[in-house]
C-alpha positions in Angstrom: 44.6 23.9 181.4 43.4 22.3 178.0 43.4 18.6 177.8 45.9 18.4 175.3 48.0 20.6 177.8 47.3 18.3 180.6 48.6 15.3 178.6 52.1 17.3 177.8 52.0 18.2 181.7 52.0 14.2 182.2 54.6 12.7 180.4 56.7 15.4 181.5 55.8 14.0 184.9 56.5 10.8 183.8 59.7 11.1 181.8 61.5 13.5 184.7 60.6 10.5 187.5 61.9 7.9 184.8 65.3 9.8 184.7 65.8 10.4 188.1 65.7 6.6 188.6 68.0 5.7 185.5 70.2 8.2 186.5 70.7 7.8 190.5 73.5 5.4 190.3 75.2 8.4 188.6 74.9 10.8 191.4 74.7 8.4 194.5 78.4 7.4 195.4 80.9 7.9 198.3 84.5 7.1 198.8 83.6 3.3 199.5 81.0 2.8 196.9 82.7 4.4 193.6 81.0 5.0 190.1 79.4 2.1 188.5 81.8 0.4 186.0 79.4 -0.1 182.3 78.9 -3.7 183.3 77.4 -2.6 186.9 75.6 -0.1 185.4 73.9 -2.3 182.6 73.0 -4.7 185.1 71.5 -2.3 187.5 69.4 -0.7 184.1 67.8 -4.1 183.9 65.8 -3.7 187.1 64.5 -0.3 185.9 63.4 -1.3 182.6 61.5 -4.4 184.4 59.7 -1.6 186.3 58.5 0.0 183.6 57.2 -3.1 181.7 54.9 -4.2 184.4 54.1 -0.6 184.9 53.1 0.6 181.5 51.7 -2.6 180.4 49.1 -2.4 183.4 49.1 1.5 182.5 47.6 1.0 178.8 46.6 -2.7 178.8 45.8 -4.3 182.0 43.7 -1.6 183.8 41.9 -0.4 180.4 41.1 -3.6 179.4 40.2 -5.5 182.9 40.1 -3.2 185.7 38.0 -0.4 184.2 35.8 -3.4 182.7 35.3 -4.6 186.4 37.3 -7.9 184.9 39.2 -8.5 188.6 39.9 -12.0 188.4 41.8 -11.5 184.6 43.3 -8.1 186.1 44.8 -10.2 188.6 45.6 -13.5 187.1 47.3 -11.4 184.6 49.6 -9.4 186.8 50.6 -12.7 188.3 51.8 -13.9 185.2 53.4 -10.9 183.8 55.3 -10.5 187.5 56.5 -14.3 187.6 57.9 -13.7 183.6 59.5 -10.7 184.5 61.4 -12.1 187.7 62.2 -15.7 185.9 63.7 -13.7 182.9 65.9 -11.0 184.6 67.1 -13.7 187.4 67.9 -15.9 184.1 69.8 -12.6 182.7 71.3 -11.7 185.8 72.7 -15.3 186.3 73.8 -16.9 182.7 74.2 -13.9 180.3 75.6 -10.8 182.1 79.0 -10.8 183.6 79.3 -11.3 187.3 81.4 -9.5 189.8 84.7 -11.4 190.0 85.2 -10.3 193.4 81.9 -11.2 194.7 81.0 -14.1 192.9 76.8 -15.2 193.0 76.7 -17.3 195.9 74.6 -20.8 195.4 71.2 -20.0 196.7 68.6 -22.9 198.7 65.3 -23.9 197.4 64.0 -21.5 200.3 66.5 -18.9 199.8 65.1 -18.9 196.0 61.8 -18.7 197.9 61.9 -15.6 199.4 63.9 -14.3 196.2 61.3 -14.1 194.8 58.4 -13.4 197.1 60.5 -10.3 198.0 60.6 -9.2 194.4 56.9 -10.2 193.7 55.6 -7.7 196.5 58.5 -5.0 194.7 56.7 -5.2 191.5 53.5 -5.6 193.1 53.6 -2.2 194.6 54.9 -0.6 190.7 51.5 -2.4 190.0 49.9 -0.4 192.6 51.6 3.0 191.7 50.7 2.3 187.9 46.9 1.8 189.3 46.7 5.3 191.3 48.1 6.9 188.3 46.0 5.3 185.9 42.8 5.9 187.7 44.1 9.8 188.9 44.7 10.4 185.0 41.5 8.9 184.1 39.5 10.5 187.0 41.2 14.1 186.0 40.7 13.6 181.8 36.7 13.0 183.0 36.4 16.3 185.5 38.5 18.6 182.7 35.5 17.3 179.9 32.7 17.9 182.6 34.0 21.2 183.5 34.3 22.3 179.9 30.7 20.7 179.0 29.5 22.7 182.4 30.9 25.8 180.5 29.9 25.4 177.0 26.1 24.8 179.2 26.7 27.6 181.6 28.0 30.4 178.2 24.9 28.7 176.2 22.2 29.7 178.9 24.0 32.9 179.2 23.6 33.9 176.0 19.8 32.4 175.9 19.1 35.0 178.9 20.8 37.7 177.1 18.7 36.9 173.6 15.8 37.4 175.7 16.6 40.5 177.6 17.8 42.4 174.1 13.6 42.1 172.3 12.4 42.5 176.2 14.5 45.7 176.8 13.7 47.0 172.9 10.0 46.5 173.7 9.3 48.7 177.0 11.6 51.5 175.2 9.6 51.7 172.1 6.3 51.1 174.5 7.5 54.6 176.0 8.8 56.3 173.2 5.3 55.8 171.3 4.0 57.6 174.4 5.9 60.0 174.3 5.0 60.6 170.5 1.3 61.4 172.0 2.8 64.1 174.8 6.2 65.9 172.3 6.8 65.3 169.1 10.0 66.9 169.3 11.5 65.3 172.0 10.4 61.8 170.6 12.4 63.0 167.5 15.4 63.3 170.1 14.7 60.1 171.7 14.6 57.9 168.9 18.4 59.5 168.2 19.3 58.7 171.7 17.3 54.9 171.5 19.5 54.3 168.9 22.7 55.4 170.3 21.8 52.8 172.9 20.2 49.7 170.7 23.7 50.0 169.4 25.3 49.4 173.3 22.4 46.6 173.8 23.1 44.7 170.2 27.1 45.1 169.4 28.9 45.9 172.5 26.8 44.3 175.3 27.9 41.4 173.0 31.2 40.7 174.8 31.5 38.7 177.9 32.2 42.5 179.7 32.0 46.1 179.2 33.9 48.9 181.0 32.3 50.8 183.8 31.9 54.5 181.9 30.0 52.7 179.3 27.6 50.7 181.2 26.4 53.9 183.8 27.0 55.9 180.3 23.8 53.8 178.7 22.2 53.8 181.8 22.0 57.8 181.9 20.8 57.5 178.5 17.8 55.6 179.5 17.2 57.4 182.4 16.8 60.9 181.0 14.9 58.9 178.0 12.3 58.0 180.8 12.4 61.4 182.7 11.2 63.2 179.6 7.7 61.4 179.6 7.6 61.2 183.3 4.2 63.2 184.8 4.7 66.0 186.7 3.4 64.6 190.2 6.8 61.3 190.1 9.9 62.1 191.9 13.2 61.4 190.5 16.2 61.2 191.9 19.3 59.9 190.0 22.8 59.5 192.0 25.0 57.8 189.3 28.7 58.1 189.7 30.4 61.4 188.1 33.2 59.6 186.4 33.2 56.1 186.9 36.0 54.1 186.2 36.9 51.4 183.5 36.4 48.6 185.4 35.1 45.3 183.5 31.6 44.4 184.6 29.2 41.9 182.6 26.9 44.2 180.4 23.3 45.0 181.1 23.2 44.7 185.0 21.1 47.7 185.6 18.9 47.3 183.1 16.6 45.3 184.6 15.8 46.9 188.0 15.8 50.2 186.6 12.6 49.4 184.3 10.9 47.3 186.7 10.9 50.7 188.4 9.5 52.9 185.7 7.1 50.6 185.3 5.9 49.6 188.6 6.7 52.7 190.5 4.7 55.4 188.2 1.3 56.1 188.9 -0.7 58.0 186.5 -2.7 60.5 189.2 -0.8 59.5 192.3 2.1 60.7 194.3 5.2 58.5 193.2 8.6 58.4 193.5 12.0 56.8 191.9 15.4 56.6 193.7 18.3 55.4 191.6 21.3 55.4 193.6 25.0 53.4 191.9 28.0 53.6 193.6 31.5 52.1 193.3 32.2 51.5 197.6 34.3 49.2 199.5 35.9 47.2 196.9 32.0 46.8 195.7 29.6 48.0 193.0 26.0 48.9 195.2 22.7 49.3 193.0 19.9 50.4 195.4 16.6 51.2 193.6 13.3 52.1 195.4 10.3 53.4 194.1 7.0 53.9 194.9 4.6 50.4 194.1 1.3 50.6 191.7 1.9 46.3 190.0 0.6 46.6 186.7 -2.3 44.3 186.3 -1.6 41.0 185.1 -3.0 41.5 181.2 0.0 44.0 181.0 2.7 41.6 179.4 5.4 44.4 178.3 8.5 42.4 178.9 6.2 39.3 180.1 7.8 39.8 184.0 11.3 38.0 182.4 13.5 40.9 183.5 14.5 40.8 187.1 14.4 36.9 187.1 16.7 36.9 183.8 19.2 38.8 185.5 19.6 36.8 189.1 19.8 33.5 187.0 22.8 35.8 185.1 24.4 37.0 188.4 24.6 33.5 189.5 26.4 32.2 186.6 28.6 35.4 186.3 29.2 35.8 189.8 28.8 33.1 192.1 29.3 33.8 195.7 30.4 37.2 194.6 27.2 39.0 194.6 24.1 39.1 196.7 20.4 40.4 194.3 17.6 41.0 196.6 14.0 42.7 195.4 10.7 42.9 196.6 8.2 44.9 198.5 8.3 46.3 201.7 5.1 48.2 202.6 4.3 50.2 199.9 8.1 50.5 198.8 9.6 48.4 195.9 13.2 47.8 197.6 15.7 46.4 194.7 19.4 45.7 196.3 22.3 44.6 193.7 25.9 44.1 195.3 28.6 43.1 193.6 32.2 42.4 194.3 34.7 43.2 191.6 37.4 41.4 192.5 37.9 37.8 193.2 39.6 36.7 196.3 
């Protein structure tokens, strides 16, 4: 709900609890208590409309101007002053310029009888005082959360996209690191993977651009990059790629995968040892389940292709787009490089 929305919301709350009060002699009545006759009815009005004088001049003057300001003394020397106006005028009104019931006539009250008169009616509109407080302050207190939740957004979409401008030069600059490679080993098939880099530049710069992408496309880049990497891969690494067949449209943030899969083909490829690479996605349980192993040779520390931004990038991502939704888990075991992405794609 939009502030302006939230302000609608509240003087509909206000004006529906104004009318049921106005309005309640009009429905409350029984055989010995008939209908209000107009006189009856405009003296009962007057109590009402006192209510809402010391109640929306505590509501935009009183509290803003004293309470808020910490001004306690003023906030309460001035409700005392408004209260004993507002009872001395209406008892004047009720007494000298509206007509009286003929048939119960005001009876002549003591000094003490005016005493409690109006002690009774001070604590009334004491207590309006206290409702227009706990409104006042719940209003104020819900304005403030509404403009930190939206400055926590615009902070939260801002960092997103800072992650995201980062991962787009990081992802571009292993693929053309491998391509270049593969230049050296096919010319041929580098011819076909620069048609197939930019088939998916265009996925990472135009459509990765929205907040999420279906499904089909995001596994649909994936296998791109996959068989771009498979091509240049030496004869001695083991692939194996278990992707789902036909994978549905569900919305998922873009570029999840990414990530873990090159961390693989760059840390798990040896260049005259044994290695291996499992990619394994699945949709299962309600749940989307990355698991990628591979074999572990760390590249030493003067190789800064993508400058070791990648797999940190994308957990500070998965806690902003999914919090308590997903668990991200990676690191070695032995001399296995274990990366574990769950994600659940529904709330609740």
């Amino acid at each position: 709900m939009t502030v302006a929305q939230s302000k609608y919301s509240g003087w509909l709350v206000h004006f529906t609890a104004w009318a049921v009060i106005f309005g309640m002699p009009l429905f409350v009545t029984s055989p010995d208590r008939p209908l209000m006759t107009g006189p009856e009815y405009l003296r009962f009005l007057l109590v009402p409309l006192s209510f809402m004088i010391v109640f929306y001049t505590n509501y935009f003057l009183l509290i803003d101007r004293n309470l808020f300001s910490r001004q306690l003394g003023r906030f309460l020397g001035g409700n005392i002053l408004l209260i004993a106006v507002v009872i001395i005028v209406l008892h004047l009104l009720f007494r000298y310029v509206l007509p009286h019931n003929a048939v119960h006539p005001p009876m002549e009250r003591s000094w003490q009888d005016s005493v409690r008169f109006f002690a009774g009616n001070a604590l009334l509109y004491l207590l309006v005082v206290g409702v227009s407080v706990a409104i006042r302050m719940t209003s104020g207190w819900y304005k403030a959360e509404t403009a930190r939740q939206q400055l926590e957004h615009s902070r939260t979409q801002a960092e997103l996209q800072n992650l995201k401008s980062q991962l787009n030069p990081h992802f571009l600059f292993n693929t053309l690191n491998n391509i270049y490679s593969l230049i050296q080993i096919d010319s041929g098939r580098a011819q076909q993977a620069v048609h197939d880099l930019s088939r998916m530049l265009r996925y990472v710069l135009y459509d990765s651009s929205q907040p999420t992408v279906p499904l089909n496309a995001e596994i649909e880049f994936l296998r791109d990059y996959i068989e771009l990497m498979r091509i240049r891969l030496p004869h001695h690494v083991k692939l194996f790629v278990s992707l789902p067949e036909e994978p549905g449209s569900t919305p998922i943030a873009p570029l999840l995968f990414i990530s873990p899969v090159e961390n693989a083909f760059k840390h798990g490829v040896s260049n005259d040892k044994p290695s291996f690479i499992v990619i394994d996605i699945r949709e299962e349980g309600g749940q989307l389940i990355c698991r990628i192993k591979n074999s572990c040779f760390p590249k030493a520390a003067s190789d800064r292709s993508g400058s070791g931004i990648g797999l940190k990038n994308l957990s500070k991502r998965l806690e902003m787009i999914y919090p308590e939704r997903h668990t991200f888990t990676y690191g070695e075991e032995g001399d296995t490089y274990v990366a574990l992405l769950c994600i659940k794609l529904q709330e609740g």
